[in-house]
C-alpha positions as CSV (number, residue, x, y, z in Angstrom):
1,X,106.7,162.5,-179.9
2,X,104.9,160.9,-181.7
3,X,105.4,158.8,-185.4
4,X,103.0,159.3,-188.1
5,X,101.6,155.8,-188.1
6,X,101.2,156.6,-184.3
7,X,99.3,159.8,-184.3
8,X,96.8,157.6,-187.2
9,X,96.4,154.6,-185.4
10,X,95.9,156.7,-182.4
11,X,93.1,159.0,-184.6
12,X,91.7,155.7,-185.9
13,X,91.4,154.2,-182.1
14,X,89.2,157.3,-181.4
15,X,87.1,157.5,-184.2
16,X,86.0,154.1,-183.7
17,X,85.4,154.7,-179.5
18,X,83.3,158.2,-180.9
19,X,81.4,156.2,-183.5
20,X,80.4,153.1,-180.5
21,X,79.5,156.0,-178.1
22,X,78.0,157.5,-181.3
23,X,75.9,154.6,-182.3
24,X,74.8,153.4,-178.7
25,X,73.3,157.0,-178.0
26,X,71.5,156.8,-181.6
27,X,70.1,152.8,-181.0
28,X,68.5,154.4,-177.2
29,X,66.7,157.3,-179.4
30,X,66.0,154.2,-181.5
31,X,64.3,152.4,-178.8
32,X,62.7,155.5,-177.2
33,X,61.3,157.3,-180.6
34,X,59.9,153.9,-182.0
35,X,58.3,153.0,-178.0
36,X,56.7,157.0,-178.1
37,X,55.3,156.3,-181.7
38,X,53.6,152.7,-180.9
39,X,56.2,151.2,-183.0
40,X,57.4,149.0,-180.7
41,X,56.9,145.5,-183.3
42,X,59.7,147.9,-185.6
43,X,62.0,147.9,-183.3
44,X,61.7,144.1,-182.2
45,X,62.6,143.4,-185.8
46,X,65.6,145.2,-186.1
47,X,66.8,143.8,-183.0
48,X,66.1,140.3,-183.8
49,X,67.8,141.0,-187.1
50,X,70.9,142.9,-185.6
51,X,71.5,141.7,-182.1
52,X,73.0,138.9,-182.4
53,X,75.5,136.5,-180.8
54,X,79.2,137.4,-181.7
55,X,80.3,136.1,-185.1
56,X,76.8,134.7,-185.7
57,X,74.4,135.4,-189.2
58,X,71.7,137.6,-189.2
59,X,68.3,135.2,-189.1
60,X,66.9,134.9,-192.9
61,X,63.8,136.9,-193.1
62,X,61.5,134.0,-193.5
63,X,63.1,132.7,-190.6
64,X,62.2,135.8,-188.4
65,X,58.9,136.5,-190.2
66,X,58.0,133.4,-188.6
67,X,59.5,134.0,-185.5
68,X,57.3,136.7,-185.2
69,X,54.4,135.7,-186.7
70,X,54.9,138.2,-189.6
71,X,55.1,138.1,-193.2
72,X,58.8,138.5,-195.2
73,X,57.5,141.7,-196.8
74,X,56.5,143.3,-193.5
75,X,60.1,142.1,-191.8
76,X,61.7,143.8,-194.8
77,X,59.3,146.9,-194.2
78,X,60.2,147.4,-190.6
79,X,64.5,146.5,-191.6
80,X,63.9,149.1,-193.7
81,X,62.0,151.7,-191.5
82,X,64.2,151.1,-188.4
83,X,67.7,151.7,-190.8
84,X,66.2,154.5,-192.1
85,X,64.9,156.3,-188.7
86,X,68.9,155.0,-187.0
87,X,70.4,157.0,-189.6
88,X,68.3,159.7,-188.9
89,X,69.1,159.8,-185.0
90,X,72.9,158.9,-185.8
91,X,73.2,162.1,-187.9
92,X,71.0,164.2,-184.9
93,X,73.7,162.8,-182.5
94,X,76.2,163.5,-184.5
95,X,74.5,167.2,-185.2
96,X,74.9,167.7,-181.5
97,X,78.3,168.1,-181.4
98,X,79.3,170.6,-184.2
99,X,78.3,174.1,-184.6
100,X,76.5,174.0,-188.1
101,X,74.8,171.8,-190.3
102,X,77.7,171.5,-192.6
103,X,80.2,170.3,-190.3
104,X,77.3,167.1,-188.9
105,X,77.5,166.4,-192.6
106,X,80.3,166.6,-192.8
107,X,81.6,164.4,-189.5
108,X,78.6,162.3,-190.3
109,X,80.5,161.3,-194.0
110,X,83.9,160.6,-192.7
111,X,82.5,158.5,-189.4
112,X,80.0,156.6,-191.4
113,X,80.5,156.9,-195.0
114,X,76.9,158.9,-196.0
């Protein structure tokens, strides 16, 4: 059978597969919610902000408010709307796959920390 240490590593190697699979599905809801709702300049931000070349820096705001032709304020705005609407569709994936509220809550605390 297997060790202790086995049967964690082996719990830890899944619960960072489920939280990938987790997070892709939320970051497509991402893309479609924010395309439905016209919000389509949100969702450039966060992707110029997150999507980034492996072991790279996000860009400084001023950087990408004048990529974009934006101001810092209104980069910061959509940072903040787009984090607040992933965490939303992370916990409605996560909702998905329990039977009540309580148990998304709490699956949604011990994958993600909120």
């Amino acid at each position: 059978g297997l060790e202790p240490a086995d049967e964690t590593r082996a719990e830890a190697g899944f619960d960072e597969e489920w939280r990938s699979t987790l997070l892709a599905e939320a970051l497509a809801a991402l893309g479609r919610k924010l395309s439905e709702q016209g919000r389509t300049r949100v969702y450039e931000v966060f992707q110029a902000y997150y999507v980034v070349p492996e072991g790279a820096e996000p860009p400084r705001y001023a950087d990408l408010a004048s990529r974009l032709g934006m101001t810092e304020t209104e980069v910061r705005h959509a940072l903040e709307a787009a984090r607040k609407d992933l965490r939303r569709a992370l916990r409605d994936e996560v909702r998905r796959t329990v039977r009540s509220e309580s148990e998304a809550d709490e699956e949604f605390r011990r994958l993600f920390g909120g």
